[in-house]
C-alpha angles and dihedrals in degrees: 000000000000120000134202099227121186103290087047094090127237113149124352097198083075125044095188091052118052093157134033090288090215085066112010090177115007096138089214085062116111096235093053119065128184119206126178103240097245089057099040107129131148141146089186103137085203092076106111108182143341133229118199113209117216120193098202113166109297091336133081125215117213102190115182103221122234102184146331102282084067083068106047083046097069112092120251088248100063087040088081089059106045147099138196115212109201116195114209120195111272140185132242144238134172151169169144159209144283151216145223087192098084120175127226107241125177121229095239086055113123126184122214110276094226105075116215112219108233101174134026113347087139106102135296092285137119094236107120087259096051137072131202108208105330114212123168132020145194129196113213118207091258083053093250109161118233111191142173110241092201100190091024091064088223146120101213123182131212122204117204119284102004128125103217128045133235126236106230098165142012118000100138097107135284103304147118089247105112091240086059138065130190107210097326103188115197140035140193132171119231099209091197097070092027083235139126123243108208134187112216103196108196090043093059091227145113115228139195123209128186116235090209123122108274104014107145108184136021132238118236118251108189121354130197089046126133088204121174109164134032139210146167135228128220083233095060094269133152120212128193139201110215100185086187093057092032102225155084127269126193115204129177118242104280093009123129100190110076133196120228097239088170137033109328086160106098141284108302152107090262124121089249090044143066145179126226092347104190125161115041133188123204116203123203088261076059086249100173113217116190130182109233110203117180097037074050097225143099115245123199118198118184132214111311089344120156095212141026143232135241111224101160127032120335080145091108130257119327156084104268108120083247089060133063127197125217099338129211137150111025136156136233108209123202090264087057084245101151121228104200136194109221101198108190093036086057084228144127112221133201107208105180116208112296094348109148090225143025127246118227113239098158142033120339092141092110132267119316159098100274123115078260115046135053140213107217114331123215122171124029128195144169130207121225089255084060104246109136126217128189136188107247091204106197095038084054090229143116103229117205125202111195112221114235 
């Protein structure tokens, strides 16, 4: 299997994602192409790099290509065995899921600054200690971990405390079939029904899946939908997140008609618009919160508005305390005091209401491996007891940071 790993190219408008991030290396996907070497040809100036793909005995070359005269330069023998993988410039999305069960967190709280990985950090594998671009997560009361195992095509969970995760969903390859996903991206859990509501993001659908002993497959929920991010409502609502469209839906529980709640004006930097909106958080007023990412900044809609409000960023691009870069998972506490995930800083800010700029409590030492830094965050959450986790994408692990 070959991956596109960050220095491949992709898209340039976003570091931490250098590939559509809901499918960083299907090679049906648009932004991949595969040419046998002899009828390779392009004068496409998005090409951004090439990989050239060597068989040779058990073991497989993967050679970045500098120029042409690399090319030439490979014998006629290996050519009947070689591909070129060309990486065109591609757009992101991302995601995550949401909680009615908000904590109560005062504002002079502060969280210890050396995360402790509590699930993945072993590698970019499939093996039950293992994750393969992590999107989404849920924390459960009893602190289990729900997350979305992107590449994995897989909902794992982690219970306190264990080493190795569980598969609770999915896992049966990459596929439309309802015992399969391919990249589902967030995850929630409806209590009420003791299920998981999962979007599964390639397959442009939205699935439930008992959590019951013995359920094999899941039943789809809303269909033709590009969904990203999840929430629920304290009424029993579902909201999405559809990047493509670029706005928010609210459906009843059961229901397969939405209502646009957010955007739903095209794609723009405008108060009724946004751009890439992902995570998304739902309050009891049924106050709608989205991380807009490529606009960087948080929008808040209320109820029935026609236009929404910036309360974090909105400021462009950058890495003053007043901007934010490339936002994803953030959290909504019961003061309205905002926890984001500020992806391409490689930061977690604290942006109190209607404060004019965030507060760092976690990472913003660069990009990086160590207990505290990240390497492009993507969901946020925080437990009833207030301890925060996120999913530190590229270093395949959920970070917690205990409160203190």
């Amino acid at each position: 299997m070959i991956f596109s790993y960050p220095g491949y190219g992709g898209d340039p408008y976003d570091p931490c994602d250098p590939y559509d991030p809901c499918d960083p290396y299907n090679p049906h996907d648009p932004t991949i192409r595969f040419f046998p070497l002899g009828n390779f040809h392009t004068s496409s100036s998005s090409v951004t790099s090439v990989l050239l793909v060597i068989p040779v005995g058990l073991v497989t070359l993967t050679v970045p290509v500098i120029s042409s005269t690399l090319i030439g330069a490979v014998t006629s023998s290996v050519l009947a065995k070689l591909l070129i993988f060309t990486y065109f410039i591609s757009s992101s999305i991302s995601g995550g899921p949401r909680s009615t069960a908000i904590p109560n967190i005062p504002t002079s709280a502060r969280w210890s600054q050396n995360g402790v990985t509590v699930a993945g950090g072993n590698g970019r594998e499939k093996a039950t200690n293992q994750l393969m671009d992590p999107q989404g997560l849920f924390v459960d009361d009893d602190q289990t971990i729900v997350i979305s195992d992107m590449s994995n095509h897989r909902i794992v969970q982690w219970k306190k405390g264990e080493i190795n995760g569980q598969v609770i969903a999915g896992g049966n390859g990459g596929g439309n079939r309802l015992d399969q996903f391919n990249q589902p991206t967030d995850v929630v859990i409806d209590k009420e029904t003791d299920s998981l509501i999962i979007c599964d993001c390639k397959n442009d659908r939205v699935v439930r899946w008992l959590r019951r002993s013995g359920t094999t497959q899941g039943e789809i929920f809303i269909d033709t939908i590009a969904c990203w991010g999840l929430g629920m409502g304290d009424q029993r609502n579902l909201y999405v997140s559809d990047p493509k469209k670029d706005e928010v839906r609210r459906y009843p529980i059961g229901g397969k008609n939405g209502t646009i709640v957010a955007g739903g004006n095209g794609k723009g930097p405008g108060l009724n618009q946004l751009n890439s909106p992902n995570y998304i958080f739902a309050n009891r007023q049924q106050t709608v919160y989205a991380s807009d990412s490529r606009n960087h900044r948080v929008m808040k809609w209320h109820k029935d508005a026609k236009e929404g409000i910036a309360v974090a960023g909105g400021l462009g691009q950058g890495n003053a305390l007043t901007q934010l870069s490339l936002p994803e998972g953030f959290f909504v506490d019961t003061s309205g005091n905002l926890y984001i995930a500020d992806s391409a800083n490689n930061r977690v800010l604290r942006w109190l209401q209607a404060a004019k700029q965030g507060t760092v409590i976690a990472g913003g030492n660069g990009e990086g491996s160590a207990v505290n830094q990240f390497h492009c965050q993507r969901g946020l959450f925080f437990d009833r007891h207030g301890n925060l986790y996120v999913v530190d994408m590229t270093n395949q692990r959920v970070q917690q940071f205990s409160i203190e």
